[in-house]
KOLRO-500341 format. One record per residue (C-alpha): x, y, z; residue in three letters. Coordinates in steps of 0.001 Angstrom, whole numbers. Last residue first. Layout:
((X, Y, Z), "ALA")
...
***
This chain:
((-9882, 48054, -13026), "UNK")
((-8019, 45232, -11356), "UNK")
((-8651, 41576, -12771), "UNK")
((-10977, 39436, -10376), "UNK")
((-8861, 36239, -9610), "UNK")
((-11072, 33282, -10602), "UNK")
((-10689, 30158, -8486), "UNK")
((-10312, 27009, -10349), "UNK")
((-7539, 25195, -8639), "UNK")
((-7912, 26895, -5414), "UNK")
((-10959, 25253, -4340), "UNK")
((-14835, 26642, -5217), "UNK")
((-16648, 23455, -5591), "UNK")
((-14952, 20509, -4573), "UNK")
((-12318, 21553, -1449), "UNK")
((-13709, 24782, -567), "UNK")
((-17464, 24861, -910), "UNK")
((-17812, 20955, -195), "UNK")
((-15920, 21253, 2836), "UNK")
((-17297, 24922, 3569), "UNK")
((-21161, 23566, 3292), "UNK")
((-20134, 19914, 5564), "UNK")
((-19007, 22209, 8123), "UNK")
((-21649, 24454, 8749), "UNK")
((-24343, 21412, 8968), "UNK")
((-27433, 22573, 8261), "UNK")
((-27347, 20991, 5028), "UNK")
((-30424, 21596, 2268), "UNK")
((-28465, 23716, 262), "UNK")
((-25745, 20972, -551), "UNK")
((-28772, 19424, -2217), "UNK")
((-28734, 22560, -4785), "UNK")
((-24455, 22636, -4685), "UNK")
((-24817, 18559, -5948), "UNK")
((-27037, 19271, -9000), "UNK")
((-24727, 21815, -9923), "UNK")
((-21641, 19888, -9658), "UNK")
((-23651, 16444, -11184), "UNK")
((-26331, 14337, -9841), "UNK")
((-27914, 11437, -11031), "UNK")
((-30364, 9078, -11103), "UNK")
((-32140, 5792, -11463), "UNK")
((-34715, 3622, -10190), "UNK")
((-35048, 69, -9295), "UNK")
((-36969, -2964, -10004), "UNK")
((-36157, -3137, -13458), "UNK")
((-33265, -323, -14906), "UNK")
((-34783, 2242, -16927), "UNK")
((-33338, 5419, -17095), "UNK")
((-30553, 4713, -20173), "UNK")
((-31529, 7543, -23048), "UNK")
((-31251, 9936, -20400), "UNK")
((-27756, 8823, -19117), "UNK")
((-26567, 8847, -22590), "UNK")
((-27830, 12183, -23533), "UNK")
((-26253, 13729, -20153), "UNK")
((-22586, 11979, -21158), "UNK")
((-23054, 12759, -24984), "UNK")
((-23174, 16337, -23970), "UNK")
((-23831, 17415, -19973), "UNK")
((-22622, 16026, -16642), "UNK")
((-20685, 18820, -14774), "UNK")
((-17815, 17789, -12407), "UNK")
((-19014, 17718, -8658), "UNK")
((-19942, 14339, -9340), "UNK")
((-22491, 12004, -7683), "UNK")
((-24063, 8418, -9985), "UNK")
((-27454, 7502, -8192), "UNK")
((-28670, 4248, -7342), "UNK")
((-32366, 4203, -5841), "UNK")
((-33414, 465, -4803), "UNK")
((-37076, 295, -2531), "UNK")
((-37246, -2272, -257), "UNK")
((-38233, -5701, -155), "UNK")
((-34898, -7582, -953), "UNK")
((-32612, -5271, 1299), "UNK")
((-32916, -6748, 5013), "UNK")
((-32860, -10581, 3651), "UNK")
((-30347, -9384, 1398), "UNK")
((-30303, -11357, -2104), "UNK")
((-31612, -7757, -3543), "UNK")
((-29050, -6325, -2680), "UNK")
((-26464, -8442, -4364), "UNK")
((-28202, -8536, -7555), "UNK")
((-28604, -4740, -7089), "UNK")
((-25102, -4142, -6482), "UNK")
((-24470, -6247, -9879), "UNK")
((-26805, -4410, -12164), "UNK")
((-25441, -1174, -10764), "UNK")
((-21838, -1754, -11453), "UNK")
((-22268, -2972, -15168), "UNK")
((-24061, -1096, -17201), "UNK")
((-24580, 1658, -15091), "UNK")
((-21456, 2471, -13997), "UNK")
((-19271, 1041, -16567), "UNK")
((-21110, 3664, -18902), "UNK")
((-20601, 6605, -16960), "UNK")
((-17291, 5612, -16382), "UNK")
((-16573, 5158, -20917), "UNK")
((-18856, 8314, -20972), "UNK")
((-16075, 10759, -19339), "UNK")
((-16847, 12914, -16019), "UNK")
((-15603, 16127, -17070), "UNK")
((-12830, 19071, -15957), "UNK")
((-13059, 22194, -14392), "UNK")
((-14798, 21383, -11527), "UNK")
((-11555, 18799, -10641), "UNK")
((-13364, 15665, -10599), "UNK")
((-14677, 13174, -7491), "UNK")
((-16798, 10253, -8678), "UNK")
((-19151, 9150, -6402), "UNK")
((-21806, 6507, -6839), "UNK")
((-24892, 6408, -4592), "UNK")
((-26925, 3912, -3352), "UNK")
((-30191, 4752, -2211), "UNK")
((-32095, 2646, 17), "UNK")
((-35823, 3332, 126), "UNK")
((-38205, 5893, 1416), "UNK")
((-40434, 3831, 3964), "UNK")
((-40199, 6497, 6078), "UNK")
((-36718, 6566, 7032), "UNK")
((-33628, 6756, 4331), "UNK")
((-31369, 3342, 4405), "UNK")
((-28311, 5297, 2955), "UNK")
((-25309, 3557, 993), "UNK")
((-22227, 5459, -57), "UNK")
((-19069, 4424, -1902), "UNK")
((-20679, 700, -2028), "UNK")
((-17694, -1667, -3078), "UNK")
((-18609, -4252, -5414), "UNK")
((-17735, -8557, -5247), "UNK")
((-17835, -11428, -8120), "UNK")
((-18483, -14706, -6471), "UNK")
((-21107, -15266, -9228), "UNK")
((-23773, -16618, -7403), "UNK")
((-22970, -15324, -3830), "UNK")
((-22493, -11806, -5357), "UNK")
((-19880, -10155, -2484), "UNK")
((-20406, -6882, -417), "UNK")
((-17115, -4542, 211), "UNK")
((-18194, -1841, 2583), "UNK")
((-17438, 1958, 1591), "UNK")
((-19837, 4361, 3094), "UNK")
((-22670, 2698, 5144), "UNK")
((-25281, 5181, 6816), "UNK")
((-28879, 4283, 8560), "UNK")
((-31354, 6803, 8484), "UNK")
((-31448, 10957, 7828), "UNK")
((-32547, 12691, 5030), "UNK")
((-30075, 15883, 4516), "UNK")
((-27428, 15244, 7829), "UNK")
((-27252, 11652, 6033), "UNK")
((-26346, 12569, 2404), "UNK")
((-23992, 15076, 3551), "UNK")
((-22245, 12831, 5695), "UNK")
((-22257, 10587, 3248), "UNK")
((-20511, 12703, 709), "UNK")
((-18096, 13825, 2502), "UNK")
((-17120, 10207, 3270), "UNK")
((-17490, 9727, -748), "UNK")
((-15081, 12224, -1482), "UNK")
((-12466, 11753, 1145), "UNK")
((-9952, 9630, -1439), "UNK")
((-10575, 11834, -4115), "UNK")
((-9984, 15321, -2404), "UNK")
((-6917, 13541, -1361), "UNK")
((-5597, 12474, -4534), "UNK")
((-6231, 16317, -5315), "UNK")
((-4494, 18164, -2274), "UNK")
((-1554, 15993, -2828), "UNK")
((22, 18260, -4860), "UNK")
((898, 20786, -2470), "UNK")
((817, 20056, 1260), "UNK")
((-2056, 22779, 2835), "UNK")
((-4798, 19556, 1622), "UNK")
((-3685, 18080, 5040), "UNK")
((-4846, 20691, 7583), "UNK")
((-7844, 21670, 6030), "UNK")
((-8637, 18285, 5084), "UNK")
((-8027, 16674, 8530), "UNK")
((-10457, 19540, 10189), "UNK")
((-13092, 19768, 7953), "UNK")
((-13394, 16073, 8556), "UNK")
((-13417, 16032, 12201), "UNK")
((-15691, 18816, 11885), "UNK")
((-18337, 16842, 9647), "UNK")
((-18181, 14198, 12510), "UNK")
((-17612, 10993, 10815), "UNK")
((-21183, 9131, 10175), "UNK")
((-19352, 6784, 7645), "UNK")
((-16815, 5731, 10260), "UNK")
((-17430, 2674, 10355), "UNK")
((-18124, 1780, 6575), "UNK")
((-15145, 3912, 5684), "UNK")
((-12986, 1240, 7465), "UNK")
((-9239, 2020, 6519), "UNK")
((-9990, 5427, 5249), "UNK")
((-11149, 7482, 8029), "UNK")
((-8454, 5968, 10297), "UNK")
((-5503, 6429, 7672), "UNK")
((-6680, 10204, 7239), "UNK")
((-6818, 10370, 11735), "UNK")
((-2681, 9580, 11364), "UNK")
((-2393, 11940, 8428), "UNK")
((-4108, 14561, 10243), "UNK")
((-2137, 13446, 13765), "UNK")
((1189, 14266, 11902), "UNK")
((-218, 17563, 10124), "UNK")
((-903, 19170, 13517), "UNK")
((2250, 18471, 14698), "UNK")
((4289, 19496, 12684), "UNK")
((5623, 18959, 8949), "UNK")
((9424, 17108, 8778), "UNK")
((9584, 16767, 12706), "UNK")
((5719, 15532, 12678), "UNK")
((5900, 13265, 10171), "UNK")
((9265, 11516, 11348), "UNK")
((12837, 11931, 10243), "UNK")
((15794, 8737, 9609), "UNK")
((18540, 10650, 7942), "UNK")
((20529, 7695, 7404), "UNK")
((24224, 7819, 8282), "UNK")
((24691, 4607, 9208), "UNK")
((25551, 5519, 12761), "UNK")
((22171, 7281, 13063), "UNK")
((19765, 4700, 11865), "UNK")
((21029, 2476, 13855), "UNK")
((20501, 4497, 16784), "UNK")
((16975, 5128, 15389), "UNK")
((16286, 1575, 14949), "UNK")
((17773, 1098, 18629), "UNK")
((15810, 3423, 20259), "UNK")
((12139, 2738, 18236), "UNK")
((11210, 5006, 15653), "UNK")
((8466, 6929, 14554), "UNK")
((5497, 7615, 12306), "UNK")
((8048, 7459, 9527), "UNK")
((10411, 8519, 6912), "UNK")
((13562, 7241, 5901), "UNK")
((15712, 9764, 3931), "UNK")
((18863, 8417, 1966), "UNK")
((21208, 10801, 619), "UNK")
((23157, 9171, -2863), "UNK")
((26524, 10498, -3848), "UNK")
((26800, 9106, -7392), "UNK")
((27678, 5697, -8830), "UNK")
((30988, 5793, -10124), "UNK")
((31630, 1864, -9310), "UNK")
((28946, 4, -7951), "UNK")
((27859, 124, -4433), "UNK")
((25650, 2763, -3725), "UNK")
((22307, 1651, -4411), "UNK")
((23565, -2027, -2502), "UNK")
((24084, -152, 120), "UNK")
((21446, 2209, 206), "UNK")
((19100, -880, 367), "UNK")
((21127, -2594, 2582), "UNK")
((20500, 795, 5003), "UNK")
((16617, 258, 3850), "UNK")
((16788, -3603, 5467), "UNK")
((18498, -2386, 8575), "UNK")
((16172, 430, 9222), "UNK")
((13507, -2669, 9238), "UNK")
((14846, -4737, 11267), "UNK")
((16468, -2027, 13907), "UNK")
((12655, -837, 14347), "UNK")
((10261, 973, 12645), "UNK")
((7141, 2431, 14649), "UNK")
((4676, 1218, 12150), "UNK")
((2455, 1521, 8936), "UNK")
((3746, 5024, 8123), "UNK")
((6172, 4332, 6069), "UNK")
((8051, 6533, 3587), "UNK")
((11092, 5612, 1811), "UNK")
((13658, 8310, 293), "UNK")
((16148, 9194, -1954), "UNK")
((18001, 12247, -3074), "UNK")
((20817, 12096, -5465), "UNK")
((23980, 13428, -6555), "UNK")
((24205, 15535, -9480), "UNK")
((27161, 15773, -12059), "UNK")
((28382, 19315, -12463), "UNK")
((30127, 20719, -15633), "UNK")
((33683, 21103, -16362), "UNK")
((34063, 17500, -17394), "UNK")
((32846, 16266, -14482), "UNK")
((32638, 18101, -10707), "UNK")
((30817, 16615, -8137), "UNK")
((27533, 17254, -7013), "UNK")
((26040, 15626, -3605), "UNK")
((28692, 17595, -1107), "UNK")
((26860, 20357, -2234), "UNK")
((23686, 20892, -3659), "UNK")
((23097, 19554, -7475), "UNK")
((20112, 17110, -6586), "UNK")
((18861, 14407, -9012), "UNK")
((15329, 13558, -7679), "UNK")
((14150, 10281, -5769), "UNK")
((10987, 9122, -4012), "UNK")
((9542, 5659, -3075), "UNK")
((12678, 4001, -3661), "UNK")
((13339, 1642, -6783), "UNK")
((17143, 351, -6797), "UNK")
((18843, 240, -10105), "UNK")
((21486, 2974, -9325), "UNK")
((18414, 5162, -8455), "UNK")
((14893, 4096, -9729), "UNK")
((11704, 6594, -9093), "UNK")
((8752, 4891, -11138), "UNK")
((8374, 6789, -14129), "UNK")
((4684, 6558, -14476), "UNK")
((4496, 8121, -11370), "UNK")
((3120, 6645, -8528), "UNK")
((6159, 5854, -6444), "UNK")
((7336, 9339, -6711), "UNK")
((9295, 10785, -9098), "UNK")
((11871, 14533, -8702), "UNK")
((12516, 15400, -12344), "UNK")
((10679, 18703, -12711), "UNK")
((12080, 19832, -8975), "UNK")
((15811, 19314, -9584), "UNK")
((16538, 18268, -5631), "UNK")
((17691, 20338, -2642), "UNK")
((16511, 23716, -3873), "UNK")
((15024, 24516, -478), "UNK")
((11400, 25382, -1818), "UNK")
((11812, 22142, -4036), "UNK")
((12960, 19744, -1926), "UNK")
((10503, 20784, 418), "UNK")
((7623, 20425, -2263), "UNK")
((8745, 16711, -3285), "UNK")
((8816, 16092, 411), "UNK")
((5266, 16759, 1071), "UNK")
((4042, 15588, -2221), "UNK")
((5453, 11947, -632), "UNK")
((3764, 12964, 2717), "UNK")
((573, 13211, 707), "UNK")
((975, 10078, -723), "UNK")
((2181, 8509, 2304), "UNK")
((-1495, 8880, 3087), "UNK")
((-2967, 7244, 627), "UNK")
((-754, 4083, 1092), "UNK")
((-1802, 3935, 4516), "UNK")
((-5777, 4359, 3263), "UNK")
((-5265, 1353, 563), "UNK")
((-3402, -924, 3513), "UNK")
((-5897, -145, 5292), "UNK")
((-8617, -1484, 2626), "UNK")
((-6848, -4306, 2208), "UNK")
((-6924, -5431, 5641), "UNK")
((-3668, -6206, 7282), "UNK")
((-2263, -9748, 7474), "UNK")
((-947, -11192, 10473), "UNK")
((1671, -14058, 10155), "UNK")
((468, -17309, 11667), "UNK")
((-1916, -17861, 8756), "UNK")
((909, -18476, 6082), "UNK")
((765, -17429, 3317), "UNK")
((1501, -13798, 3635), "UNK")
((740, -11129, 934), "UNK")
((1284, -9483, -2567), "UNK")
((-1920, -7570, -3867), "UNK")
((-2727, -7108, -7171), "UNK")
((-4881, -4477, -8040), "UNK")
((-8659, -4707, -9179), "UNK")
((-9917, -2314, -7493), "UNK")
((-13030, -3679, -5169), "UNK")
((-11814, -7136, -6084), "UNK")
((-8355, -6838, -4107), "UNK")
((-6515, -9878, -6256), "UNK")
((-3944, -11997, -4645), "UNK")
((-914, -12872, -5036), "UNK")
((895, -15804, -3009), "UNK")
((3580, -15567, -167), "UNK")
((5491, -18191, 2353), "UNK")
((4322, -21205, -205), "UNK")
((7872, -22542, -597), "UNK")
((7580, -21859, -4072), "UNK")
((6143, -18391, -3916), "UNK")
((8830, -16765, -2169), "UNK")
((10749, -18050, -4501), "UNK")
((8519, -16502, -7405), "UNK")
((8554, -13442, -5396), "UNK")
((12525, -13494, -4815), "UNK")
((12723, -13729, -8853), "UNK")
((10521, -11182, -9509), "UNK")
((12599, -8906, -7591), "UNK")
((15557, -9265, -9400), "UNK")
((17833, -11821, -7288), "UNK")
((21619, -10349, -7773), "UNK")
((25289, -11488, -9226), "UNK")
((25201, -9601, -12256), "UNK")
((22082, -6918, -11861), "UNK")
((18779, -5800, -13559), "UNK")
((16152, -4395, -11176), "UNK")
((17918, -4514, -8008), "UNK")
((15676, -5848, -4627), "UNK")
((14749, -3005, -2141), "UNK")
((12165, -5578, -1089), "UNK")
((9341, -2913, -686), "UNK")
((10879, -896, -3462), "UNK")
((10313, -4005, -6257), "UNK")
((7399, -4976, -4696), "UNK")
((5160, -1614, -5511), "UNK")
((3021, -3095, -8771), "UNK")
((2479, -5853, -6316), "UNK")
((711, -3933, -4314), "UNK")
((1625, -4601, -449), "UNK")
((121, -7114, 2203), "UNK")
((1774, -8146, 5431), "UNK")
((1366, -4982, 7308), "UNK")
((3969, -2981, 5436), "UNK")
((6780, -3638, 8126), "UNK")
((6220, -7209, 7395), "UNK")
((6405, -7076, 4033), "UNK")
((9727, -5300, 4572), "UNK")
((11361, -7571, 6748), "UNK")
((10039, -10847, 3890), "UNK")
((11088, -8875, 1259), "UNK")
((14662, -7636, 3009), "UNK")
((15139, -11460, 4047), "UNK")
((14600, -13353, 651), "UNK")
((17685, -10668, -687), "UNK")
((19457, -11312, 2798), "UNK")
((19558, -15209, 2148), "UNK")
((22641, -16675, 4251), "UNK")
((22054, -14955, 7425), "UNK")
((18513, -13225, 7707), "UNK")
((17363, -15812, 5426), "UNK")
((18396, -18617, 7547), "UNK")
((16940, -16657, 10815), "UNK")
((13502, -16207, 8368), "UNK")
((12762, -19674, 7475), "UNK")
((13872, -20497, 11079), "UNK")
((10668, -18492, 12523), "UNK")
((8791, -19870, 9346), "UNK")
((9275, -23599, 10366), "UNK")
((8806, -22502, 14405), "UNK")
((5527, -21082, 13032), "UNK")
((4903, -24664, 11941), "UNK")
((4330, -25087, 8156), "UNK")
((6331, -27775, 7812), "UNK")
((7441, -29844, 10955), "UNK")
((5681, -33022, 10097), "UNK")
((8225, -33032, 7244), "UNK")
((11443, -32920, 8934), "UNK")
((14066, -30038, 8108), "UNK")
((16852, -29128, 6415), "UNK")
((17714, -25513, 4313), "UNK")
((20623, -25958, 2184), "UNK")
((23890, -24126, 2300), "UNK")
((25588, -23688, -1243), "UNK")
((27849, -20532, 532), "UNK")
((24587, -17959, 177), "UNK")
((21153, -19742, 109), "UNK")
((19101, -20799, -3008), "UNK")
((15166, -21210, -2113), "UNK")
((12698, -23263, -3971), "UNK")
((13065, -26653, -2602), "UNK")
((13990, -26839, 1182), "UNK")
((15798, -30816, 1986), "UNK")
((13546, -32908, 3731), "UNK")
((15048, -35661, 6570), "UNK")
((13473, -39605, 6714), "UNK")
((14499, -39571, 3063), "UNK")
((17890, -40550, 3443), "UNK")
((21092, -38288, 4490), "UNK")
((24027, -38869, 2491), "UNK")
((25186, -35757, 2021), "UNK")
((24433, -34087, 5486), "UNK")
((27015, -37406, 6672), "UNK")
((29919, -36247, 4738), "UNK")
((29002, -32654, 5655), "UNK")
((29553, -34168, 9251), "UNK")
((32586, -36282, 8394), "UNK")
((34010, -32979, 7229), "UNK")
((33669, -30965, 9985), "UNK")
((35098, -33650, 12333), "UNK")
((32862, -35084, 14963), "UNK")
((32634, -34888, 18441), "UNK")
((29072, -34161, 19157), "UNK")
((30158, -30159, 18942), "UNK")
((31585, -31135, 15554), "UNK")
((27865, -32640, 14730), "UNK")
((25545, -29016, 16034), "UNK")
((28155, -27178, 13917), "UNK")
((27584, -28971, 10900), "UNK")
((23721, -28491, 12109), "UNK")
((24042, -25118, 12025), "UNK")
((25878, -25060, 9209), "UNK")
((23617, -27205, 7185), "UNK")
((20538, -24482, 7355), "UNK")
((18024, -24971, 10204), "UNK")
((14505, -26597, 11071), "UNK")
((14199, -27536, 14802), "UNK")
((17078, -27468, 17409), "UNK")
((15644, -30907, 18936), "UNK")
((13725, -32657, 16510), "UNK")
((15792, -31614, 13712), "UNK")
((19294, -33174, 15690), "UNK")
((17643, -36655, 16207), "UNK")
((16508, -36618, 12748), "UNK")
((19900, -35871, 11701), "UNK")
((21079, -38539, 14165), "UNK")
((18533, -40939, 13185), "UNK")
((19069, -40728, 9509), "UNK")
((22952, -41659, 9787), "UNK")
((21685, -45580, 8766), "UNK")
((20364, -44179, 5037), "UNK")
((16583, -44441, 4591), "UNK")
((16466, -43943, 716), "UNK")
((16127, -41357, -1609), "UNK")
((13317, -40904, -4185), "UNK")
((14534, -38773, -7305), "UNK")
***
């Protein structure tokens, strides 16, 4: 419904114009100190015209409403009050927007519900897919899909807020999983937290405490946690958030303590311990952090040093692949020896550094001009492909494009990749290739690396399936892969490959006594 110009217009426009877009109460406030009464000034909010806008989409606390004029929508003043109302009348909105923030501006989707630390199902509380579709409404977030993945992405609308790249927020999250294993094999060797039930944010039982999703949680039965029921023990609880995306300041220590809050706020919920780990902290996060009673720990008090600046160099090898294709091979050796020491992350991580390894081998072997991971788009279609590892050899040898697919030895590449691969992956890199001015003439090699074996159905397949028009086609498998591997001179690259995806602990042989 249209409303009208009413004759108290000016003054509210007036008001806007000066203190900008606010909630009624400050400009109730704004009226009394004008000289009016409180309730002449609601009186007059009421009847406001259509010179004014009134916020659609978002509910704040006490019926408040969010006022402001159109030709200031948009604005980063807009957003700057957008967040101030939040921060006082609209805490849910506030911990997603706080924690978005904190994340770089971009976070899975599948991962929203511990980024706004937002209850699942409760009375009198925004679920988190609630505050996204709010969120939504006012056009302050959309979704988005990362087309070298697939995964939705949540991010910022508007352009004033930065937004990190995808990929680094892929390589951050990467390397909170190893701190996550990191914590999960602490808890373990101290006995703080029932090992077999301890989740992390990646399980398929995401790790939900009193309705609250944290990144990691486990039932612990140390004292003062447990409590006595019934003759038995009841266990407490061990939670934790890991970011590595910033120092963290007051904000966002304040948005995990409402977290723990709000965990810890119904009746005959358990003792819960919070952990909130992190690169760092500035002074006052820290001191906030402190009189909470959050144990607020960094990377390099929880694992040294030396594992602190891995994880930091991880998140620089994985954010732009592309530029750092031609890592040194000793750089490399070095941040997987030190971070593949945490248990349980060793594989993820194996994964993750695959196709740099790769590279490097590829290029200490033949030579020429090395891209690992860049993101190249099909003008026609619009449909995009990430390039593991690309190598323009010398001499007039071609491009090759190769695959990787990193396996425990002991286990398989399965025909369903296989057959994604080639049917569908290398037809489209080609197309896009091939519309390169510095691409169309040369010669195309794709090749599909594993250091799993390729043999069965899988090898039949791939024979049956060679031809491919202006290109040629090949693989390699674990065997395949330790013959090139012989043809390094590079020390390095030999014991990475040797240790971490040939040899590693997983499938090591013990020799039995005689």
């Amino acid at each position: 419904m249209t409303r009208s110009s009413s004759p108290f217009d000016n003054d509210l426009v007036r008001l806007l114009r000066s203190s900008g877009p606010c909630l009624t109460i400050a400009l109730i406030a704004e009226m009394v100190k004008a000289g009016l009464s409180p309730a002449a000034a609601r009186q007059r909010i009421a009847r406001a015209g259509d010179s004014v806008t009134r916020l659609a989409g978002l509910r704040f606390a006490h019926n408040a409403r969010f006022f402001f004029l159109s030709e200031q929508f948009g604005r980063p003043s807009f957003w700057k009050a957008i967040e101030k109302a939040c921060k006082s009348h609209g805490p849910s909105y506030w911990g997603a927007i706080i924690g978005l923030k904190a994340r770089g501006g971009a976070f899975p989707l599948r991962l929203f519900p511990g980024l706004c630390g937002a209850p699942l199902a409760r009375k009198g509380q925004l679920s988190p897919e609630r505050i996204i579709e709010r969120l939504q409404a006012i056009h302050m977030v959309e979704q988005i899909t990362d087309e070298a993945s697939g995964e939705r992405f949540v991010v910022f609308q508007p352009p004033q807020y930065r937004t990190a790249k995808i990929s680094h927020i892929r390589a951050q999250l990467a390397a909170e999983d190893v701190v996550l294993h990191g914590m999960k094999e602490w808890c373990r060797r101290l006995g703080l937290a029932s090992f077999e039930r301890i989740r992390l944010r990646n399980d398929e039982e995401p790790p939900v405490v009193s309705s609250i999703t944290w990144d990691f949680s486990g039932p612990s039965y140390a004292r003062p946690l447990a409590q006595p029921l019934k003759g038995t023990l009841r266990p407490g609880f061990i939670v934790a958030d890991v970011n590595l995306g910033k120092i963290l300041d007051s904000n966002e220590v304040a948005h995990f303590v409402r977290k723990h809050d709000l965990a810890s706020g119904p009746r005959n919920v358990a003792p819960i311990m919070p952990f909130l780990v992190a690169d760092g902290f500035t002074a006052t996060g820290f001191s906030l952090a402190r009189q909470k009673g959050v144990l607020a720990t960094t990377t390099a008090q929880m694992f040294g040093e030396e594992v602190a600046k891995a994880l930091r160099d991880l998140i620089n090898l994985l954010s732009n692949a592309g530029a750092t294709a031609a890592v040194n091979p000793e750089h490399l050796e070095r941040v997987m020896g030190s971070l593949t020491k945490i248990e349980g992350a060793a594989h993820n991580l194996r994964g993750h550094l695959f196709e740099l390894a790769v590279g490097a081998l590829v290029k200490d072997v033949e030579g020429g001009f090395l891209r690992a991971g860049d993101e190249l788009k099909e003008f026609r279609t619009g449909r995009a492909a990430e390039i593991d590892v690309l190598l323009d050899r010398p001499d007039d040898k071609g491009v090759l494009v190769i695959e990787c697919k990193s396996k425990s030895p002991t286990s398989r590449i399965g025909l369903p990749e296989i057959q994604k691969w080639r049917e569908d992956r290398v037809p489209l890199l080609r197309s896009i290739l091939r519309s390169r001015s510095s691409f169309a003439d040369k010669k195309l090699t794709f090749e599909l690396w594993t250091n799993a074996p390729i043999a069965g159905a899988e090898l039949e397949w791939l024979e049956n399936h060679r031809s491919e028009e202006g290109c040629e086609i090949g693989w390699r498998d674990g065997e395949a892969m330790k013959a090139y591997l012989e043809k390094s001179t590079s020390k390095s690259l030999i014991k990475i490959m040797n240790e971490h995806y040939f040899r590693h602990a997983l499938v090591r042989v013990i020799p039995s006594q005689q």
